[in-house]
Every structure is written in C-alpha cells, then in structure tokens.
C-alpha atoms as a printed R data frame, in Angstrom:
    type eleno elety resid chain resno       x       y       z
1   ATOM     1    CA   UNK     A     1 106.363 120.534   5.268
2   ATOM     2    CA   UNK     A     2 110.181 119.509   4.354
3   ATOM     3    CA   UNK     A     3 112.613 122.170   2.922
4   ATOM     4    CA   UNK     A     4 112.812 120.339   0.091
5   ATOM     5    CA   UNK     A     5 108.515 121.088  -0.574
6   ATOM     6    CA   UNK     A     6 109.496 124.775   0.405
7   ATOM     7    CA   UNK     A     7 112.668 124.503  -2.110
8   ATOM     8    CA   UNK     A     8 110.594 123.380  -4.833
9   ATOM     9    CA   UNK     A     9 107.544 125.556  -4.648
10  ATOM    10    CA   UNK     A    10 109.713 128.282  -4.142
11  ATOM    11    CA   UNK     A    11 111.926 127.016  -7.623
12  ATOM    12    CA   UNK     A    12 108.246 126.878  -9.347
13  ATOM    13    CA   UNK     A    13 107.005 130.276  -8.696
14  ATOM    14    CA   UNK     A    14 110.837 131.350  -9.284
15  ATOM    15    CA   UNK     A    15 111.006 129.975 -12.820
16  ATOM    16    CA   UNK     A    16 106.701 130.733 -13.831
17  ATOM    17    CA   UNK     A    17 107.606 134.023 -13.172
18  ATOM    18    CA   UNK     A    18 110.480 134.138 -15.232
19  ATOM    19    CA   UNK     A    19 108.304 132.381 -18.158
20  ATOM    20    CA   UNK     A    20 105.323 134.694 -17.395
21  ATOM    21    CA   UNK     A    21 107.976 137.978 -17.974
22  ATOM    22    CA   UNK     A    22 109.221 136.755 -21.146
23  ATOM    23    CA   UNK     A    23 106.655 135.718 -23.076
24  ATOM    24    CA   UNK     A    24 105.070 139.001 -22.332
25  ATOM    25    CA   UNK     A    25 107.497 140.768 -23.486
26  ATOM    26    CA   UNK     A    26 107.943 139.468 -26.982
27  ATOM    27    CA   UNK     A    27 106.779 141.882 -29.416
28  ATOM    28    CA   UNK     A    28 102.926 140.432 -30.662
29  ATOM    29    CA   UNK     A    29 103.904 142.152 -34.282
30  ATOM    30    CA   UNK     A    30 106.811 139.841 -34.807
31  ATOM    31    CA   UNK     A    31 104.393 136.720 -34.009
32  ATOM    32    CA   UNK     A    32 102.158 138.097 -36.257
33  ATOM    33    CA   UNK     A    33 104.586 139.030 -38.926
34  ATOM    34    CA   UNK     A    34 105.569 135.064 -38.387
35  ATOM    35    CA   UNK     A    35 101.744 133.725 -38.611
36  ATOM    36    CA   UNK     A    36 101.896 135.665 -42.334
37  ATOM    37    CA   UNK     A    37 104.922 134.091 -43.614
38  ATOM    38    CA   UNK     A    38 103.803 130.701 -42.241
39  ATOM    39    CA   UNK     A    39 100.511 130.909 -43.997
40  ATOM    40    CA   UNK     A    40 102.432 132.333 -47.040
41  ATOM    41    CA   UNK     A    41 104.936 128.996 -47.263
42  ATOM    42    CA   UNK     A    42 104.492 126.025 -49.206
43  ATOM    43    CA   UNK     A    43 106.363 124.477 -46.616
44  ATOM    44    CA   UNK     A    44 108.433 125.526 -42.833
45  ATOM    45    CA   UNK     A    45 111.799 124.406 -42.183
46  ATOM    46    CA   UNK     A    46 113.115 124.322 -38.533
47  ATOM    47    CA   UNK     A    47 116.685 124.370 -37.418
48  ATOM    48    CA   UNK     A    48 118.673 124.500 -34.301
49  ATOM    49    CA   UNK     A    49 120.740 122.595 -32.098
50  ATOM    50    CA   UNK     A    50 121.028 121.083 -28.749
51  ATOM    51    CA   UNK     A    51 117.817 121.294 -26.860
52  ATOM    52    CA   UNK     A    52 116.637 124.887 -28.971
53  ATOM    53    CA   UNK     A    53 116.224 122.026 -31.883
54  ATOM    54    CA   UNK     A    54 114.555 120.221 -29.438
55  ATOM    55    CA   UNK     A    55 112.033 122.903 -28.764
56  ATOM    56    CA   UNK     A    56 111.594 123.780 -32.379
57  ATOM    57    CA   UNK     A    57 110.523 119.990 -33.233
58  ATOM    58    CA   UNK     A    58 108.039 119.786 -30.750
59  ATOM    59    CA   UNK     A    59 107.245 123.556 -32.955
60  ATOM    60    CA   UNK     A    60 107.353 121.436 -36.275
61  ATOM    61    CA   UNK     A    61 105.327 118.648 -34.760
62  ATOM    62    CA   UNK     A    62 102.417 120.944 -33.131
63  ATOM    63    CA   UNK     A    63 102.017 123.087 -36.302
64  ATOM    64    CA   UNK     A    64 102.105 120.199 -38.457
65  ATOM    65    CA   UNK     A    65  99.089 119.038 -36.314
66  ATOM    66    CA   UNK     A    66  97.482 122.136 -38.003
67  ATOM    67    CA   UNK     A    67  97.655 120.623 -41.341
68  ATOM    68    CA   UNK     A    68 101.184 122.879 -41.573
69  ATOM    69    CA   UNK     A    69 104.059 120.975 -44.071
70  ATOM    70    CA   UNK     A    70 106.807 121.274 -41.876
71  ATOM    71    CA   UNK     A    71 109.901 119.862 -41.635
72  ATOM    72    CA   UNK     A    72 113.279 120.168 -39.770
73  ATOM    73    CA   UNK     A    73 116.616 120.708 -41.157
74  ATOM    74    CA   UNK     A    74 118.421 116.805 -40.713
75  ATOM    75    CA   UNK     A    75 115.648 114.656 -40.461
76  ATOM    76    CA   UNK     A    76 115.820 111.473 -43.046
77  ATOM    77    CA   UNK     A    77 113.114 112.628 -45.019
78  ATOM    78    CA   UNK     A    78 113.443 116.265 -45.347
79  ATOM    79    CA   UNK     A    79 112.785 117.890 -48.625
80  ATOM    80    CA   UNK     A    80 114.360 120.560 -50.714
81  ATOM    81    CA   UNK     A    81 113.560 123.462 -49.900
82  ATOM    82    CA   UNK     A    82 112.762 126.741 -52.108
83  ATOM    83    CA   UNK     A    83 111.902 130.174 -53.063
84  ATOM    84    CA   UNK     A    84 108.054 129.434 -51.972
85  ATOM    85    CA   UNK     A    85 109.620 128.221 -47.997
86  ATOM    86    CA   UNK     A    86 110.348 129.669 -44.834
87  ATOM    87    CA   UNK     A    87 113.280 128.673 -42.592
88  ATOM    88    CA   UNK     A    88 112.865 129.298 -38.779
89  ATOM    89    CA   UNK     A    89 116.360 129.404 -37.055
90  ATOM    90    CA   UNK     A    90 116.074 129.032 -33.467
91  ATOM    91    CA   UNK     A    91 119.150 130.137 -32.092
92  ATOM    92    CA   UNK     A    92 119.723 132.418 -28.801
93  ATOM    93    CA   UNK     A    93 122.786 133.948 -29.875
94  ATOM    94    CA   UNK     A    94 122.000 134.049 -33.223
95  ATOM    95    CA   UNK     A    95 125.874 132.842 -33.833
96  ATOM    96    CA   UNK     A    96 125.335 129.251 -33.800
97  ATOM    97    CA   UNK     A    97 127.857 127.873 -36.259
98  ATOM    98    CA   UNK     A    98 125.169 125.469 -37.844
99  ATOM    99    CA   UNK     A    99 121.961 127.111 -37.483
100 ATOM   100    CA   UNK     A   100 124.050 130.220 -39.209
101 ATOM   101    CA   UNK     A   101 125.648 127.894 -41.805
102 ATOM   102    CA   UNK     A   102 122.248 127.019 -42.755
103 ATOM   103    CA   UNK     A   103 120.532 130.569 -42.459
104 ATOM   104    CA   UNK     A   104 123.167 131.759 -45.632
105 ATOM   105    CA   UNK     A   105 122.592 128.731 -47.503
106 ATOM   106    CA   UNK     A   106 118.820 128.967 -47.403
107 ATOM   107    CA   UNK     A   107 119.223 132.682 -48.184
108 ATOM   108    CA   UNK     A   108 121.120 131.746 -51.108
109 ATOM   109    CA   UNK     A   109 118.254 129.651 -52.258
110 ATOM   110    CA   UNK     A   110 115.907 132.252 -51.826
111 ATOM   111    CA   UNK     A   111 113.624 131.202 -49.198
112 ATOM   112    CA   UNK     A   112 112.647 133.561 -46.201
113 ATOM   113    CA   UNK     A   113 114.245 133.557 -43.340
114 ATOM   114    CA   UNK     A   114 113.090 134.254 -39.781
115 ATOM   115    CA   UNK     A   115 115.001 134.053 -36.600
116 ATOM   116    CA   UNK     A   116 113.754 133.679 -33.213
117 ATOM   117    CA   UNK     A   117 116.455 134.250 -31.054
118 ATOM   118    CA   UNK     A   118 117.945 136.778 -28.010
119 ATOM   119    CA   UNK     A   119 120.579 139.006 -29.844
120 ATOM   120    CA   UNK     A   120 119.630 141.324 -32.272
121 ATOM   121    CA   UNK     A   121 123.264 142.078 -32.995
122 ATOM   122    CA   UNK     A   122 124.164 139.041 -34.790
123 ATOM   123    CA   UNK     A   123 125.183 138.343 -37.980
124 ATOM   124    CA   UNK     A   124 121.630 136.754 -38.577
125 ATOM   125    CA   UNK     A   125 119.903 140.290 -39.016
126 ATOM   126    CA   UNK     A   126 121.630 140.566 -42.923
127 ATOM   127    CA   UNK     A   127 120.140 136.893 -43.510
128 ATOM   128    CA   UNK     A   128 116.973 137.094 -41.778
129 ATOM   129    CA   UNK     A   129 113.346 139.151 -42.880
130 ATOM   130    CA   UNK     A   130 112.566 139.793 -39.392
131 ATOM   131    CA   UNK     A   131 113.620 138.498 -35.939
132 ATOM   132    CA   UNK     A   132 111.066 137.402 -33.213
133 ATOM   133    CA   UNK     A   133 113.052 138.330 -30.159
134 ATOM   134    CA   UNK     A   134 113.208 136.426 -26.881
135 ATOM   135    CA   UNK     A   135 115.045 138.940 -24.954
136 ATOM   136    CA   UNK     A   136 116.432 136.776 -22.834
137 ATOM   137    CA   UNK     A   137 120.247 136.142 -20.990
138 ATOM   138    CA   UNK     A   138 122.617 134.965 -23.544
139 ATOM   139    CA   UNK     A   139 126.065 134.098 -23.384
140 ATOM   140    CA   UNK     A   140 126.909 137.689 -23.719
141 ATOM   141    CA   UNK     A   141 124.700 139.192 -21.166
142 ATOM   142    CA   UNK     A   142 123.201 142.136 -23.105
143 ATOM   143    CA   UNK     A   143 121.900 144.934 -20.893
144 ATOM   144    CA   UNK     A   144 118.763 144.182 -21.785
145 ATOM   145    CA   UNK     A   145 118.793 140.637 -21.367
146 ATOM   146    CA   UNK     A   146 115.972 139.220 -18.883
147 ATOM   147    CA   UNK     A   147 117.893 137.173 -16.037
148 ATOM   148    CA   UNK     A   148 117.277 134.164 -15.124
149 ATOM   149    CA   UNK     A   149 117.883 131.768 -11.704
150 ATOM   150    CA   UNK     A   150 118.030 128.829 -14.388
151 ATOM   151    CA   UNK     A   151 121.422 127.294 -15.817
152 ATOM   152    CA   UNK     A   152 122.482 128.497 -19.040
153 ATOM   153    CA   UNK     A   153 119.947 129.273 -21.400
154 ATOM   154    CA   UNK     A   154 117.103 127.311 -20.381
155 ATOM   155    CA   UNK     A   155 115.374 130.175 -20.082
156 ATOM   156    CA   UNK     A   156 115.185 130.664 -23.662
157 ATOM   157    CA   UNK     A   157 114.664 126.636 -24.572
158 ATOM   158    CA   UNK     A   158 111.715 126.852 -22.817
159 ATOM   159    CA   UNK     A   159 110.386 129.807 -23.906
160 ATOM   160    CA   UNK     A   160 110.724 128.780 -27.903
161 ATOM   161    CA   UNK     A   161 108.616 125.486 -26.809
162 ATOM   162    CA   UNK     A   162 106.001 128.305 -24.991
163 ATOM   163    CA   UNK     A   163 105.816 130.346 -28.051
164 ATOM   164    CA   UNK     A   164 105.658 127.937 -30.259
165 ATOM   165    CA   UNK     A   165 102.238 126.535 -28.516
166 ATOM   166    CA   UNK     A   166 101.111 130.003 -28.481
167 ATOM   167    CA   UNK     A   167 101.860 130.302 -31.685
168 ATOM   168    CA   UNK     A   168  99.500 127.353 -32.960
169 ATOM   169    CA   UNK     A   169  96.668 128.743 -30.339
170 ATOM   170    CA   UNK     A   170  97.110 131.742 -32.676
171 ATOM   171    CA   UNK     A   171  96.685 130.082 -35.641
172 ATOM   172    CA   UNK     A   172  93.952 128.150 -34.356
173 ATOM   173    CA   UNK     A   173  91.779 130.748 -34.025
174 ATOM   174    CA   UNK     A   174  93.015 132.851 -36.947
175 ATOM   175    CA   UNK     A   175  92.178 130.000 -39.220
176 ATOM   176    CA   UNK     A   176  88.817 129.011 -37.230
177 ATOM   177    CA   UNK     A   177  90.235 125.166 -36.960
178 ATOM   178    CA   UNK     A   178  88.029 122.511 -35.328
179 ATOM   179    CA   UNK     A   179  89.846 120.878 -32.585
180 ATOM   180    CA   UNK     A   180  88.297 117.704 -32.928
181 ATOM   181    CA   UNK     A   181  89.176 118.194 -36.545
182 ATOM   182    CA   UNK     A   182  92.805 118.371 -35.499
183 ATOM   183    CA   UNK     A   183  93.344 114.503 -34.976
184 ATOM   184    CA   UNK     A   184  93.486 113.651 -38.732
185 ATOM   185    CA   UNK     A   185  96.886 115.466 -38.347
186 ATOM   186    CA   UNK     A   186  97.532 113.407 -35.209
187 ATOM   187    CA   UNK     A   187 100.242 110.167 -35.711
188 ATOM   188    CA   UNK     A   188  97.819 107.218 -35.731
189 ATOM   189    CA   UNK     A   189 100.211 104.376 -35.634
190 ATOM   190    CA   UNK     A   190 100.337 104.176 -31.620
C-alpha cells in the first residue's frame, strides 16, 4: 500500500470523525423547533454566501423535493417574502455582512428568522427566534468550538449540507411521505 492510500484513509477517518462529533452534538430541540416553523411557513427563504450558500441550496433543493416552497435569497425568480415566511441564515459567524444585512431586513418585514450558525454571540441572536448551533471552529475560536484538521470552516459547510439531509429524513418520517411519491417534486427536464 502507498503512503498516499495510508494518507487518505487516514484523512477519511480524520474528517468522519469530525462529522460524526458534530452532528451529534447539535441540540435535537433546535431541529425540531426548525421542523415547526418550516411546517408553519407559507414559504422558506435561504441565504448565505460562499460555499455555506452552497450548502443551503442543496437545503432548498432537497426540501423542496418534499413538496416544501423554498427559495433562496438572489435567485432570478425569488418571491417576496412575508409575515407568513421563514428565513434560514446560514452563516458560521453569524457576522456575515450580507447574510446579516438580510436577517434585519426580513425582520423588518416580519417574517421569522432562524439562524444556523457557530457563534451564539452575534448580533444575529436580537434578529433571530432561535439559533440551531453548529458548534464548530470559527474565525474566532470560541472555547467551545469543535476543532477541526480541515481548512477554514469546512467543517461547518459540510455539516449545514449533513443537517440539512437529516433534516428532510426528519421530515420524511414526521410527515409519513412516500418515497416513490417524492419524484413528482424531482426536476423532470433531464
């Protein structure tokens, strides 16, 4: 076997482990408290940036599989939103300047606000109903922060895209959905 098989086992179990330690630490009564409001909304709104917004669409795109009206903030045919709506902000920090810029206009509005991020300290908490916490490293290193071998905060990208696939699993089963049923949601113009 080459070093480079050993390297990238090794890298596997290094980073499954780190998923595996953060999902399970999420609090379940945030994801629940997030299943509610979901159910609740007329329609979800996503935002983020960088590759958090990508994790969130592949979010929008699963739970809009579920028969979900979702939507993410920039894309050419997003809607108003309103009072009846729920705005997920995926941001790590929670200080994002545009995922932040759009949390207070949205709370302007009136529609609830939930943020999945890694800092509870940010100015997001006075926008935000509740916050489903990935408590992962940030930028500022809390001392609670989970560590990880990965660069930057890929950590947490991939553990949005995780919980957001848990997250439909969950509603799945909460709302007794046919799987096979499922494909009516699915693009058909492949």
């Amino acid at each position: 076997m080459s070093n480079f098989d050993e390297d990238y086992k090794k890298a596997c179990e290094e980073v499954l482990d780190e998923l595996g330690r953060t999902l399970s630490s999420v609090d379940p009564a945030s994801l629940e408290k997030l299943c509610d409001e979901i159910f609740k909304a007329d329609q979800v709104f996503f935002v983020g940036v960088g590759r958090v917004l990508l994790a969130l669409q592949c979010v929008c795109k699963r739970l809009a599989h579920l028969g979900i009206r979702t939507h993410y903030v920039g894309e050419i045919t997003e809607p108003a939103i309103t009072k009846k709506d729920l705005l997920i902000v995926g941001s790590g920090s929670g200080m994002s300047l545009f995922p932040l810029g759009i949390a207070k206009k949205a709370h302007t509005i009136g529609a609830k606000i939930v943020h999945i991020g890694s800092n509870p300290n940010s100015e997001m908490k006075d926008l935000c109903e509740f916050m489903v916490r990935i408590p992962v490293r940030t930028k500022f290193y809390l001392e609670d922060e989970i560590d990880s071998c990965q660069p930057m905060t890929s950590l947490f990208e991939q553990s949005v895209l995780l919980l957001g696939d848990v997250l439909a699993k969950m509603i799945i089963e909460r709302r007794q959905l046919d799987m096979k049923g499922l494909w009516q949601y699915h693009a058909n113009l492949e």
